[in-house]
C-alpha positions in Angstrom: 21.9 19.8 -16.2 21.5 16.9 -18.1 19.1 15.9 -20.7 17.3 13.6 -18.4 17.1 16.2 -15.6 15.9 18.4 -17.9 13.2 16.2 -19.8 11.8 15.1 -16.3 11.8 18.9 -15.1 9.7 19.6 -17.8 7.1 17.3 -16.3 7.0 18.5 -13.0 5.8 22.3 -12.9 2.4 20.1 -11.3 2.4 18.2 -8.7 2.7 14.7 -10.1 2.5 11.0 -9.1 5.3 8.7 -10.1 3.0 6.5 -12.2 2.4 9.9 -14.5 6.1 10.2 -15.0 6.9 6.8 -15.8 3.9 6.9 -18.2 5.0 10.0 -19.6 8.7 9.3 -20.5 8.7 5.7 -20.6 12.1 5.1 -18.5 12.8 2.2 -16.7 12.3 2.7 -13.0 16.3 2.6 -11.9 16.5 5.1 -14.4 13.7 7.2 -13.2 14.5 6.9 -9.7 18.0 8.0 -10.3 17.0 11.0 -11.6 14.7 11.4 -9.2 16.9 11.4 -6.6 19.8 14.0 -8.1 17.1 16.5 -8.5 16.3 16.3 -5.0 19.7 16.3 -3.8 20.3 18.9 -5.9 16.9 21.1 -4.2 15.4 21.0 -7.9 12.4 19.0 -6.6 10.1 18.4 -4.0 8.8 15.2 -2.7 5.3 14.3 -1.3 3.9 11.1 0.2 0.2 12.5 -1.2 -1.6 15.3 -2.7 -0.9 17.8 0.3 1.7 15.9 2.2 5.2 17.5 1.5 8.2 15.4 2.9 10.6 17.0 4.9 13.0 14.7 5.6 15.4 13.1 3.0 13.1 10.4 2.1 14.2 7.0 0.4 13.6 7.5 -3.5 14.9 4.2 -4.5 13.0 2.3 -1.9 9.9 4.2 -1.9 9.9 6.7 -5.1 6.9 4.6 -6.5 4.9 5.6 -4.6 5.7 9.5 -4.0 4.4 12.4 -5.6 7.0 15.2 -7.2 7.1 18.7 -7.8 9.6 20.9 -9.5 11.0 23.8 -6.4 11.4 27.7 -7.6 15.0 26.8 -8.0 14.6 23.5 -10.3 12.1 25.8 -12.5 14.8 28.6 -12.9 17.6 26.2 -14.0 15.0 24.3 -16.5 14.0 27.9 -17.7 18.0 29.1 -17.8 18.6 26.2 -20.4 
């Protein structure tokens, strides 16, 4: 895990909007959206398109991660926790 990962997993044991994130660590958004998307390929993350709406299918993080909402998964929380 990298630092990034691990400083954006700490940020996401709530559900959280992008904007919060970005706020929060102050990265760039390729940056942001890069690591976005490794901890969802890696199953680290979920994505949702609102408060209660979990996305099931791959979605597109670079094209639409601003507007998504992101939550850590039981496994992203053990690997943050297993640092």
């Amino acid at each position: 895990m990298t630092d990034d990962e691990f400083d954006l997993l700490d940020e996401l044991y709530f559900l959280q909007p992008y904007a919060y994130l970005q706020d929060s660590l102050s990265w760039e958004d390729e940056r942001l959206l890069l690591n976005l998307e490794a901890l969802y390929k890696k199953g680290w993350i979920k994505c949702y398109a609102g408060p209660e709406e979990e996305l099931f299918d791959d979605p597109p993080i670079q094209n639409i991660g601003r507007e998504l909402y992101y939550l850590a998964t039981k496994k992203g929380l053990l690997q943050h926790n297993t640092r």
